[in-house]
C-alpha positions in Angstrom: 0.0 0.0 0.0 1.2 3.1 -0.8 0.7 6.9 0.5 1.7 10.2 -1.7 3.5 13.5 0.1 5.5 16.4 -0.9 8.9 14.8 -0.3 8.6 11.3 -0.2 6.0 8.3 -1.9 5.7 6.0 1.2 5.2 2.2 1.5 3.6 0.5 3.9 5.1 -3.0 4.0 4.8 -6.1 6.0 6.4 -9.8 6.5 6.2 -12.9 6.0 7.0 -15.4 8.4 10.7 -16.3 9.8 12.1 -19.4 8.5 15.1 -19.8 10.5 17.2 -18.8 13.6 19.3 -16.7 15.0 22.5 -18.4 15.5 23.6 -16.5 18.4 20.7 -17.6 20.6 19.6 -20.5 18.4 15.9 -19.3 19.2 13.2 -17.8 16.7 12.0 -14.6 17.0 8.6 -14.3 18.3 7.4 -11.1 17.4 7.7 -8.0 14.8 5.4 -5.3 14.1 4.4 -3.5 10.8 5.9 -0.7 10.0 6.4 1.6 7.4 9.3 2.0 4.9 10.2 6.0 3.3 11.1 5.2 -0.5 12.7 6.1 -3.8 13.0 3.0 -5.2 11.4 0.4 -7.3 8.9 -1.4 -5.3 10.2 -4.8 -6.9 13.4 -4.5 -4.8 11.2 -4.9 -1.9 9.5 -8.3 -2.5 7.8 -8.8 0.8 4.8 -11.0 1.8 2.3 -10.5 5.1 3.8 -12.7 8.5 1.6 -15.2 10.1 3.7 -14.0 13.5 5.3 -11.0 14.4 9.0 -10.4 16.1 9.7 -9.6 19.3 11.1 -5.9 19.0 12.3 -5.1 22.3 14.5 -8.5 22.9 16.5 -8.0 19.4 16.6 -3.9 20.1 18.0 -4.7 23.9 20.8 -6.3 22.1 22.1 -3.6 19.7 24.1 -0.7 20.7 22.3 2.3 23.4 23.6 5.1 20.6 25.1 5.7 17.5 29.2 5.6 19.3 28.9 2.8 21.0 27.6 1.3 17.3 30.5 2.9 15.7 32.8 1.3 18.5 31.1 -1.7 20.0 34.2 -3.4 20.9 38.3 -3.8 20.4 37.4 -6.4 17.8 35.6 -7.2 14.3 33.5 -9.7 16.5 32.7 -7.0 18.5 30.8 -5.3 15.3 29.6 -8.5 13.5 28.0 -9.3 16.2 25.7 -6.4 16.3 25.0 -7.7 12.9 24.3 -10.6 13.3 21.0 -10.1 15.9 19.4 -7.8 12.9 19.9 -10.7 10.4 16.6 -12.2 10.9 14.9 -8.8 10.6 17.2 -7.8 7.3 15.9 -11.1 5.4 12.4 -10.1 6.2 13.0 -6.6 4.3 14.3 -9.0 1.7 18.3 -8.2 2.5 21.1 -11.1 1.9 23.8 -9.9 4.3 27.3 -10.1 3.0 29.9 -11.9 4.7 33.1 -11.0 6.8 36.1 -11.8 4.8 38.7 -9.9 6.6 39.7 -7.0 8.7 36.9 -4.4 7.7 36.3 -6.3 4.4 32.7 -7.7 3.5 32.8 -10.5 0.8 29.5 -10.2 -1.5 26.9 -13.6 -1.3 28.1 -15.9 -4.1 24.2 -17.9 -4.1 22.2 -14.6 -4.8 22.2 -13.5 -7.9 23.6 -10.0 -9.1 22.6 -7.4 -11.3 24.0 -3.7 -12.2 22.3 -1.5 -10.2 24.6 1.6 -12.7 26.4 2.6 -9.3 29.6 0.4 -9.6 31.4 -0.8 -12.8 35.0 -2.0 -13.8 36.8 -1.5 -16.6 38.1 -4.1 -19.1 41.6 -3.4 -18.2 41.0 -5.1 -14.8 39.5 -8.3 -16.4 37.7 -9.4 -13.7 35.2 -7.3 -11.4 36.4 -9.2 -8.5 36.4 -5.4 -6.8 33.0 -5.0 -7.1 32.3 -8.1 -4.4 34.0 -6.3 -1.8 33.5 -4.0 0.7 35.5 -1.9 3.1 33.7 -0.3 5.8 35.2 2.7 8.0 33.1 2.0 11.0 30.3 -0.6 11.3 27.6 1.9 11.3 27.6 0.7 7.5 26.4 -2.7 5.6 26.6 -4.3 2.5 23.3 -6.4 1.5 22.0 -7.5 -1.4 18.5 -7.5 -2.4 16.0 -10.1 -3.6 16.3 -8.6 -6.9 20.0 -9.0 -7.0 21.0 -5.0 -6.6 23.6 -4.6 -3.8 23.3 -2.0 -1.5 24.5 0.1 1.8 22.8 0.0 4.8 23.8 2.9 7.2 22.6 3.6 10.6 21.3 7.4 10.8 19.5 7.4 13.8 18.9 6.3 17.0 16.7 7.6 19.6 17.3 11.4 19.6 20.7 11.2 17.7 21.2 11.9 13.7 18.0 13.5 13.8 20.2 16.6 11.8 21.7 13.8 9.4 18.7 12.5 8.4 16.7 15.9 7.8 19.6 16.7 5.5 19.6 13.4 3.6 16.3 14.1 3.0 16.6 17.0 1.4 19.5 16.7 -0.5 19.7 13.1 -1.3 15.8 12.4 -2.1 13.2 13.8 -4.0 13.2 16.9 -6.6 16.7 17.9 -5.4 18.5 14.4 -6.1 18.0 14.7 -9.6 20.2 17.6 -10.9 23.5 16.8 -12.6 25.0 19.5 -10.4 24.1 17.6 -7.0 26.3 15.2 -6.7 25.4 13.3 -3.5 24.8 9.6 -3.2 21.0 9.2 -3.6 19.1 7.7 -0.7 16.9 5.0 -1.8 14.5 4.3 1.5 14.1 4.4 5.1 14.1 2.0 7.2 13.0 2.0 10.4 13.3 -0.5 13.7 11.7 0.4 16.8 13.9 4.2 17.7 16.3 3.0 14.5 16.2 4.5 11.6 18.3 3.0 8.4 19.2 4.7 5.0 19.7 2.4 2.1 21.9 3.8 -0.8 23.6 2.1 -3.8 27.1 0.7 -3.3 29.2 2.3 -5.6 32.1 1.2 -7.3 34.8 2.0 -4.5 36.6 4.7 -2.5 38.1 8.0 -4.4 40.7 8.1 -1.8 42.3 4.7 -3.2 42.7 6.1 -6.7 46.1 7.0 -6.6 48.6 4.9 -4.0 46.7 1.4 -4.3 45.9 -0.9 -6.9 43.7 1.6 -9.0 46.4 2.4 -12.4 44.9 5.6 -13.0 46.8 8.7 -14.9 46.7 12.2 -13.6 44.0 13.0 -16.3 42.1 10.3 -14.5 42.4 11.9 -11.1 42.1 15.9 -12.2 39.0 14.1 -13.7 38.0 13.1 -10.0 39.3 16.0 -8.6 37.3 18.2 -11.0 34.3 16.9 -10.0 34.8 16.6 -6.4 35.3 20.9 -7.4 31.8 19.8 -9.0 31.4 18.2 -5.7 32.8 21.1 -4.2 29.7 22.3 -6.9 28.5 19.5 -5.1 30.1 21.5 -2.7 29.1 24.7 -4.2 25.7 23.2 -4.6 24.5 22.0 -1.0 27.1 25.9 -0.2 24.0 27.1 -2.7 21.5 25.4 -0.5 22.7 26.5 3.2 24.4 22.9 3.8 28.1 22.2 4.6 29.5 19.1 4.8 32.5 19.3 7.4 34.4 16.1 6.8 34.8 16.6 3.2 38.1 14.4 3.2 38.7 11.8 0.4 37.2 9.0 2.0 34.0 10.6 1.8 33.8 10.6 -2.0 33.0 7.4 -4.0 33.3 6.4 -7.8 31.6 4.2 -10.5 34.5 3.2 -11.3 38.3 3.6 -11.4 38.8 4.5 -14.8 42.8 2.9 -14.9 44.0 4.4 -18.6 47.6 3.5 -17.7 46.4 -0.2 -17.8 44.2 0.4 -21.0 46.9 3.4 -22.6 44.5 5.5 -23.9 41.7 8.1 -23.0 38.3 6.5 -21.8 35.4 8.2 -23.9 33.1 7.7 -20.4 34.4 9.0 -17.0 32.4 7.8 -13.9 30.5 9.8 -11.4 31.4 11.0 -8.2 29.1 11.0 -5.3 29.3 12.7 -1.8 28.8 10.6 1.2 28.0 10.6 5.1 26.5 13.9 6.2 27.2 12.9 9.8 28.5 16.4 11.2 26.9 18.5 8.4 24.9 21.8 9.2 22.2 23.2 7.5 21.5 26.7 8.0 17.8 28.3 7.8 17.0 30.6 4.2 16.4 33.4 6.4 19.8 33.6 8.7 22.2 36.1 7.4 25.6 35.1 5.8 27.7 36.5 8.7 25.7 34.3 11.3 26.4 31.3 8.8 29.6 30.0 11.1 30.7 27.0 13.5 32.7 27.1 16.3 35.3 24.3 17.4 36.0 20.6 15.4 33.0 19.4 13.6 31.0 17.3 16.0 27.3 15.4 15.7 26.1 11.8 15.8 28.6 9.2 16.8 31.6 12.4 16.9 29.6 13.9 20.3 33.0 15.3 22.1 36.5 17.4 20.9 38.1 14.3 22.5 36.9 11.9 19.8 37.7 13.9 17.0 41.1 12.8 15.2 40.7 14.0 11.8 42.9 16.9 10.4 41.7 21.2 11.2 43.0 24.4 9.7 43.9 26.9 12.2 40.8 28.6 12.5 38.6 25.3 13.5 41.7 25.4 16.5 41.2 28.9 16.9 37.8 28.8 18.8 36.7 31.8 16.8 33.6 31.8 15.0 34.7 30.5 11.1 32.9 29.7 8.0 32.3 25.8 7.8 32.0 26.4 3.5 35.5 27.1 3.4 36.5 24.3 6.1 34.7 22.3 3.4 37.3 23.3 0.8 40.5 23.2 3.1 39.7 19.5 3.7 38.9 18.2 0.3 42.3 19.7 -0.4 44.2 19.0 2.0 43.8 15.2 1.8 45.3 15.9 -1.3 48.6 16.9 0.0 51.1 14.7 -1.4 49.3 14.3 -4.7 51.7 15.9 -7.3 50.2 16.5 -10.6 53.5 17.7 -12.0 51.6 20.6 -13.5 52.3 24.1 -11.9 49.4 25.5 -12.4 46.9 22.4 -11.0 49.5 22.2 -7.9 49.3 25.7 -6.9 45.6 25.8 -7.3 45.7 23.2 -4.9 47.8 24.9 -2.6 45.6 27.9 -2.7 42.2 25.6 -1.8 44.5 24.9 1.9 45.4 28.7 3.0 46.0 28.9 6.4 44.1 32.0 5.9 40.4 31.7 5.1 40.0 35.1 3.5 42.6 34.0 1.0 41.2 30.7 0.7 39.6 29.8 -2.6 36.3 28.7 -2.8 34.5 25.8 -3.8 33.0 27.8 -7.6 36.2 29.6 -7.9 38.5 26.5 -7.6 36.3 24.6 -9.7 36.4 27.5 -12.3 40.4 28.0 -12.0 40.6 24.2 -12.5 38.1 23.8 -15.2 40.1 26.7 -17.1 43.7 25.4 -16.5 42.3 21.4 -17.9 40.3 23.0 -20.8 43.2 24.3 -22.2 45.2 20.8 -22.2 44.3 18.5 -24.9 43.5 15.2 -23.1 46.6 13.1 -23.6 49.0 15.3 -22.1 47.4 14.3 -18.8 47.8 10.5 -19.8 51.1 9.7 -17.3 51.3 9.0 -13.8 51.8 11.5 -10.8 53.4 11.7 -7.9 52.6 11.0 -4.3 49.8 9.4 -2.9 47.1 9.9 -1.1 47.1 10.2 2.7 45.2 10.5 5.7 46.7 11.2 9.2 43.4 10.0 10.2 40.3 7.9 9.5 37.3 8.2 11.4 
């Protein structure tokens, strides 16, 4: 059944029975409860039948984690966060999710019975033979989860709220990654598919995309400097996608490489030659972002101190890399703190071109007022690689990129 609103087309779903067990009790659960489900997405993905029975809520919630930090740090071990896991796996196959499997470390292996379709978020290239990438997964923190629907489309699970926390996240996912706003070129973040909701839980389901920009140059990914100015021009697009959630009161604050994914890596040092397609970027985890109302006035559109929400509540727990003014604890614009850190995680990457390095340099002033902005870097880098023919960026570049931290 299905209800009509202004931002979202809602689905009212329900269950069919449970079939098996929960192998950490070895019990069945007894009871579970209709509920609704916020979606996007092609009802087929969804296949789900009425229950004869219902779960018990309240003993599988009693066993996840109180809030979203002790989810993001259950334990000193990857036991520790399967094992949160592993008590919603009943309640995943109901909503018609195949989990994936720990293979190692962070690393989820994708189910080799289901079967798998493109869902036009994650590709390979021919040059890599085999998309052997594609059926893994490395989480940052096991607030994420890699599942694959019923209809063979493999998705991210993320946990966005609980009880009064990521309230902020999830107001801004709505309205940047649903609905009228998700479908501009310009907007480049990671469209969320559904909601999905378990007792004071909420869950966002979003495609899985091809992999991590932050492992394009350093790791296995051959890619040219044309492949990465490519990236980094659309991260600028990004920082459109920047400058466009800049355009619509939102900054990110943890802008950092590993919060940008690709289709693809497009690798034209292992093919040796230009790729007519390049693949999409997307924005991801608006954990710590703010949104600021139409009517406040730019010089009241500041932060003070690191960039804290959600499962980052204290100075204490936050590791990641600040330009002097987040340190200062002055009032500073969080737009341009956007634009230090895409940067800045870019700090050994060498193009070997003057003109792309020093644009760089100029996105990390120490001083704000100096500091370029997300339209005019993307403008002063759109310039400098319109004037290149394509090939000339067709070699490899120096450096690599690193983090001093990864939250």
């Amino acid at each position: 059944m299905y209800m009509t609103s202004s931002n979202h087309l809602t689905r009212y779903c329900t269950y069919r029975k449970p079939t098996r067990e929960l192998t950490s009790t070895g019990k069945k659960l007894e009871k579970y409860k209709t509920h609704y489900i916020h979606s996007s997405w092609n009802s087929n993905v969804f296949s789900i039948s009425r229950p004869h029975f219902s779960y018990d809520r309240r003993r599988i919630r009693q066993k996840l984690p109180a809030n979203l930090d002790e989810w993001r740090i259950p334990g000193n071990c990857v036991q520790d966060e399967e094992r949160i896991w592993l008590q919603l796996d009943e309640v995943l196959d109901q909503w018609g999710f195949t989990q994936w499997q720990h293979f190692a470390d962070s690393i989820l292996q994708a189910p080799s019975t289901a079967p798998q379709l493109s869902s036009g978020f994650g590709y390979t290239p021919l040059a890599r033979t085999t998309p052997i990438w594609l059926g893994r997964f490395e989480y940052t923190n096991p607030l994420c989860r890699a599942v694959r629907t019923r209809g063979g489309h493999d998705v991210i699970i993320r946990v966005i709220v609980i009880g009064k926390e990521g309230h902020e996240h999830l107001k801004i996912l709505r309205k940047l990654a649903t609905g009228p706003l998700s479908l501009y070129s310009e907007n480049h973040t990671l469209p969320m598919f559904s909601e999905l909701q378990f007792e004071d839980i909420i869950f966002g389901v979003f495609p899985k995309a091809g992999g991590s920009v932050s492992e394009a140059h350093g790791y296995w990914p051959r890619n040219s400097v044309g492949d990465i100015v490519d990236m980094l021009l659309q991260m600028l697009e990004i920082t459109k996608a920047l400058a466009f959630i800049h355009s619509h009161n939102v900054a990110h604050r943890d802008a950092f490489m590993d919060n940008f994914v690709v289709q693809w890596q497009p690798e034209s040092l292992a093919a040796k030659k230009i790729s007519i397609s390049r693949p999409r970027i997307y924005l991801i985890d608006f954990e710590v972002s703010v949104q600021f109302s139409e009517d406040c006035p730019i010089k009241n559109r500041v932060c003070v101190g690191p960039p804290l929400g959600g499962s980052f509540p204290s100075p204490e727990m936050y590791k990641r890399q600040c330009p002097p003014e987040v340190e200062s604890g002055k009032p500073y614009d969080p737009f341009k703190l956007d634009v230090w850190q895409l940067a800045s995680s870019l700090h050994q990457f060498k193009s070997k071109i003057p003109a792309i390095d020093e644009t760089l340099a100029a996105m990390t002033d120490d001083d704000p007022v100096f500091r370029l902005s997300a339209q005019q870097a993307l403008d002063r880098l759109g310039q400098i690689v319109a004037s290149m023919p394509p090939e000339s960026l067709l070699f490899e570049p120096e450096g690599a990129f690193k983090f001093k931290s990864t939250n």
